[in-house]
N, C-alpha and C positions, 0 to 999 in steps of 0.2 A: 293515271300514271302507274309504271308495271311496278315492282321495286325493281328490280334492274335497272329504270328510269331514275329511280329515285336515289338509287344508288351513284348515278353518275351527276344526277344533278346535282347534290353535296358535291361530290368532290370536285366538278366546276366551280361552284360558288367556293370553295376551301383555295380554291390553284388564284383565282381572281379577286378574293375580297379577305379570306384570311390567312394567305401567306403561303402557310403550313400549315400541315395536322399538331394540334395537340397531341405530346405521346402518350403514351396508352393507359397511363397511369394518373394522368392530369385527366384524360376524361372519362374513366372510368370515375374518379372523385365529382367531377362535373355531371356525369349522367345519376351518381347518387341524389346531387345538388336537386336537380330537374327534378327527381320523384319523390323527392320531399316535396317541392312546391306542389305538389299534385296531390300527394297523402295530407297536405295542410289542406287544400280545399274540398277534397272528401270528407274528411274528417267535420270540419263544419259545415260544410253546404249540405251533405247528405249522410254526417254521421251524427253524433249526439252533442258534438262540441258547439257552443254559440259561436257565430260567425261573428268575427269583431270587423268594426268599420275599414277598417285600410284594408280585407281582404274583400270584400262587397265588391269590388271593379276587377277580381283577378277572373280572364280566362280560362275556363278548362284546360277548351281545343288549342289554345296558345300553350300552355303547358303542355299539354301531353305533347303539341308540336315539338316542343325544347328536347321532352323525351327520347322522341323519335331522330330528329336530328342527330343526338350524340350518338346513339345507339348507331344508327346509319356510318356516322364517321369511326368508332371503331370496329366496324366491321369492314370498312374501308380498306382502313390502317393494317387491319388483321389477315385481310386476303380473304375473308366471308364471301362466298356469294348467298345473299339471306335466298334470295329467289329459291335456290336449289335446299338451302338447309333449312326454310319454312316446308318444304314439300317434303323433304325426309322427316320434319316432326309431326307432319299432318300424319304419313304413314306409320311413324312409332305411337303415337293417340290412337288413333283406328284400331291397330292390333291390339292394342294395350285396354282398348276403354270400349271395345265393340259391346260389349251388352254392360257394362259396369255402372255405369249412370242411368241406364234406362231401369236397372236391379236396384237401385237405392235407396230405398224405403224414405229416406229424410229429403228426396225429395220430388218426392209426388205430393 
């Protein structure tokens, strides 16, 4: 799927099962909501914190889905084409980090 695709298939599923868009402000609080659940499962799956029993059944890729969805819907909402403004951030990283990472001493 392109994002382009996936841009439209959100806002199908948004026109057919939720109504409307949440405005821009409910899910920007909603897309914080998501990346909490995702820094709680980093945080103990693969950081230092023990992993308590009622987190043992969460999904990653179901969360980070959740991420991605809102993210997708206010971009929506916002007039975003990601397609096009992932491909200008890939060109401002390139110019910006062309030897800069490969120079890094911390991490070789």
């Amino acid at each position: 799927m392109t994002i382009e695709g996936l841009q439209k298939k959100v806002d199908d599923w948004i026109n057919e099962y939720g109504v409307r868009y949440f405005d821009e402000m409910t899910n920007t609080a909603m897309l914080m909501e998501e990346v909490g659940e995702v820094a709680r499962i980093m945080a103990r799956r693969y950081g230092e914190q023990s992993e308590k029993e009622s987190d043992k059944g969460k999904d990653l890729g179901e969360e980070l889905a959740d991420v991605l969805f809102v993210l997708v819907c206010l971009a929506n909402q916002t007039g975003i084409d990601l397609e096009k403004a992932m491909a200008e951030n890939f060109k401002k990283k390139t110019k910006r980090d062309e030897n800069r990472h490969r120079e890094n001493e911390k991490l070789k």
